[in-house]
N, C-alpha and C positions, 0 to 999 in steps of 0.2 A: 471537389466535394460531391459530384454525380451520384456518387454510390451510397454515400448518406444521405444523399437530396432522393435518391429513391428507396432508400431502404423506410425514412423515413413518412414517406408517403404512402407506400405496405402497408405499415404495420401502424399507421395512425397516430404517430408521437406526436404529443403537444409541445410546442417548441419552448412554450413559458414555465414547463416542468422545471421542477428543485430540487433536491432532494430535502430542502424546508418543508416540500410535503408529505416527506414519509419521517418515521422514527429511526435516526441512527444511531448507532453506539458512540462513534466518534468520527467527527467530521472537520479535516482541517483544511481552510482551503485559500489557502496561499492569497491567490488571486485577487482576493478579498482583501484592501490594504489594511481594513476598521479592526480586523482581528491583531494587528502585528504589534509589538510594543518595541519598537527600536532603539538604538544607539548608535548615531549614525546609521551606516549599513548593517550592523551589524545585530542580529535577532535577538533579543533578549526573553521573549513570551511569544508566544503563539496560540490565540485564544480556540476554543474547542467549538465550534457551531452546534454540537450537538447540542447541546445545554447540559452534558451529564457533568462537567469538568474537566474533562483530559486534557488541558492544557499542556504546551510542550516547552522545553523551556531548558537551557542547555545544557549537556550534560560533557561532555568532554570539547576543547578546541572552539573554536569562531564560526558559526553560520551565519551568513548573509544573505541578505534580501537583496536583488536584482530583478528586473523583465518578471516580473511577479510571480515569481519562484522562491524557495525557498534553495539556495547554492551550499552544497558540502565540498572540501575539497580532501575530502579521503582520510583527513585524520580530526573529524566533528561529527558531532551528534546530539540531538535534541531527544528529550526523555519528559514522560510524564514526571508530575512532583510525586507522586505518590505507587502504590505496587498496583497493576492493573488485573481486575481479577478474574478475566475474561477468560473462563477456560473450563476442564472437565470433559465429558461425552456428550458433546454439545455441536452447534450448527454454527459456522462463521461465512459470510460474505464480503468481501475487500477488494477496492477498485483506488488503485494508485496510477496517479500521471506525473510520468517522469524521465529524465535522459539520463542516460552514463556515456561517461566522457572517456573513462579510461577502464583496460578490458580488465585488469587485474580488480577495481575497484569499484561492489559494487552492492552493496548490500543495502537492499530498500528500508526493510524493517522487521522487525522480531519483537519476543518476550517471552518469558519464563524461564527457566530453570533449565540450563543445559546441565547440568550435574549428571538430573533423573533422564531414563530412557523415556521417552513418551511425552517428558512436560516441556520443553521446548518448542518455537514453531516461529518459523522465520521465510525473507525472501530475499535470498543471496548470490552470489558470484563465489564459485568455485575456480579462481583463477586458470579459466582453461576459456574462458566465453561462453560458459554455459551459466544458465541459472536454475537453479532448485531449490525446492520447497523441504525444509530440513528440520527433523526431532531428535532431539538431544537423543544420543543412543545411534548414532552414525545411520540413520534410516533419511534415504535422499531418493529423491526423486528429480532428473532432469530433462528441461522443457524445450530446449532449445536455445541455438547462439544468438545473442544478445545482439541487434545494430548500435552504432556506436553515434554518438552525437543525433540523435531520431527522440523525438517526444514520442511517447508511448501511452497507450492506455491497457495496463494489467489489470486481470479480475483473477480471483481464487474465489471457489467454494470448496467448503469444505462441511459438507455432512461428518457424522459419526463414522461412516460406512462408507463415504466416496470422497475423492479429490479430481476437482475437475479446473482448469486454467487455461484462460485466454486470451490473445492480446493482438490489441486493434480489433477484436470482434470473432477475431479467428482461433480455430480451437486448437491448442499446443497437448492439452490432456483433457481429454473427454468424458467423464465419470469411470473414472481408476479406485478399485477399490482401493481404499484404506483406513485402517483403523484404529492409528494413531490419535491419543488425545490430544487434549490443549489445555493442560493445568498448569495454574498460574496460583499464588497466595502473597508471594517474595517479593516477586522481579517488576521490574517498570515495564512498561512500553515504550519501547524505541525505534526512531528513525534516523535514521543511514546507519544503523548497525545491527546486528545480529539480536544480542539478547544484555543485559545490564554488566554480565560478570566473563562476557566473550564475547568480542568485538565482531571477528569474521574480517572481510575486507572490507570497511565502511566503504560506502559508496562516496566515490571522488564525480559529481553529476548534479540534477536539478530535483525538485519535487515539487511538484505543484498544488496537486490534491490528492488528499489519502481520508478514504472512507471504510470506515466497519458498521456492518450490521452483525446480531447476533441471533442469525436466522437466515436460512434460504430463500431467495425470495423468487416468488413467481415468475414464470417468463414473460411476461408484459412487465413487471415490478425492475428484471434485470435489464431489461432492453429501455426502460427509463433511462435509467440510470447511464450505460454508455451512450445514448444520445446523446445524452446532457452532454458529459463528459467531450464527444467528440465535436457538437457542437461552441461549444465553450471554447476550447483550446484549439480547434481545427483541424481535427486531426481527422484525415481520411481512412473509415475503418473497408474490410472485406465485407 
């Protein structure tokens, strides 16, 4: 932990920080047992911390709750109840903690409309070990091979005009233009798959916490947030 024990002394992080202190879109955080509504092991509800609703809640196959994760095994998937309508020429932030287990199987989360070129927008496993940020209309971008069985902390932003992705702290894409949208009206929000009506390779792995903002946030605002992240989980960032 040296290198979050000084990064964090840098740049002044308060270690009691939450993200209960900012406004998120949608915040689901495993971790948290009070959110979970079970049967036996197996997930039945997953309440939304944000407070907007996004409840998640099964949508294909058995997820299970284990080591306070949320466990897919490649052919499951949890979905909001409702179409999420988070999209348009707009600003997205998203920070997911998670492992893949197996290289063909790995798809964190998506939504909208893979029909349309543009309205789709996801974070996948192209069965090769690579992952990319992907919009309906074959437009992909990849970040880099995947470790296998490693908790991870990924971050996307995505302005109108840039894509930029990092993980453990370290930069995979650096402000890349792009100028693809995020229109959504239809489709759910999903986790371990792609998009509602295109699966992709559901992630066969863990999740433990997956956050959206719908906004860019500051560099003190971002660097919250994966302290939190790495200190929570333990995860040693660069």
């Amino acid at each position: 932990m040296r290198s979050v024990v000084k990064q964090l002394l840098s740049e002044s992080f308060i270690p009691s920080w939450s993200p209960a202190q900012t406004q998120t879109t949608v915040w689901i955080d495993a971790k948290d047992s009070n959110t979970l509504t079970l049967s036996g092991s197996n997930i039945s509800r997953i309440k939304d911390k944000s407070g907007n609703g996004w409840d998640l809640v099964p949508f294909i196959g058995t997820s299970t709750y284990s080591n306070n994760a949320i466990n897919l095994d490649g052919d499951s998937a949890l979905a909001t109840e409702n179409p999420f309508p988070i999209g348009g020429n707009i600003a997205v932030t998203i920070f997911v903690v998670y492992t893949k287990n197996v290289a063909d199987k790995g798809t964190v989360f998506g939504w909208g409309n893979p029909n349309i070129a543009g309205e789709a927008f996801g974070f996948y496993d192209n069965n090769s070990n690579f992952i990319g940020l992907t919009y309906a209309g074959g437009i992909v971008t990849y970040v880099s091979a995947v470790p296998m069985g490693q908790s991870l902390i990924m971050s996307i932003v995505k302005s109108p005009a840039r894509l930029a992705v990092k993980r453990n702290q370290t930069n995979l894409i650096g402000s890349q233009p792009n100028t693809s949208l995020l229109t959504n009206s239809t489709f759910k929000l999903m986790l371990g798959q792609w998009t509602q009506s295109n699966a992709g390779p559901r992630l066969n792995g863990t999740i433990s916490e997956f956050i959206i903002l719908n906004r860019v946030l500051s560099s003190a605002e971002f660097l919250n947030f994966e302290n939190y992240l790495s200190l929570k989980y333990g995860i040693v960032t660069s």
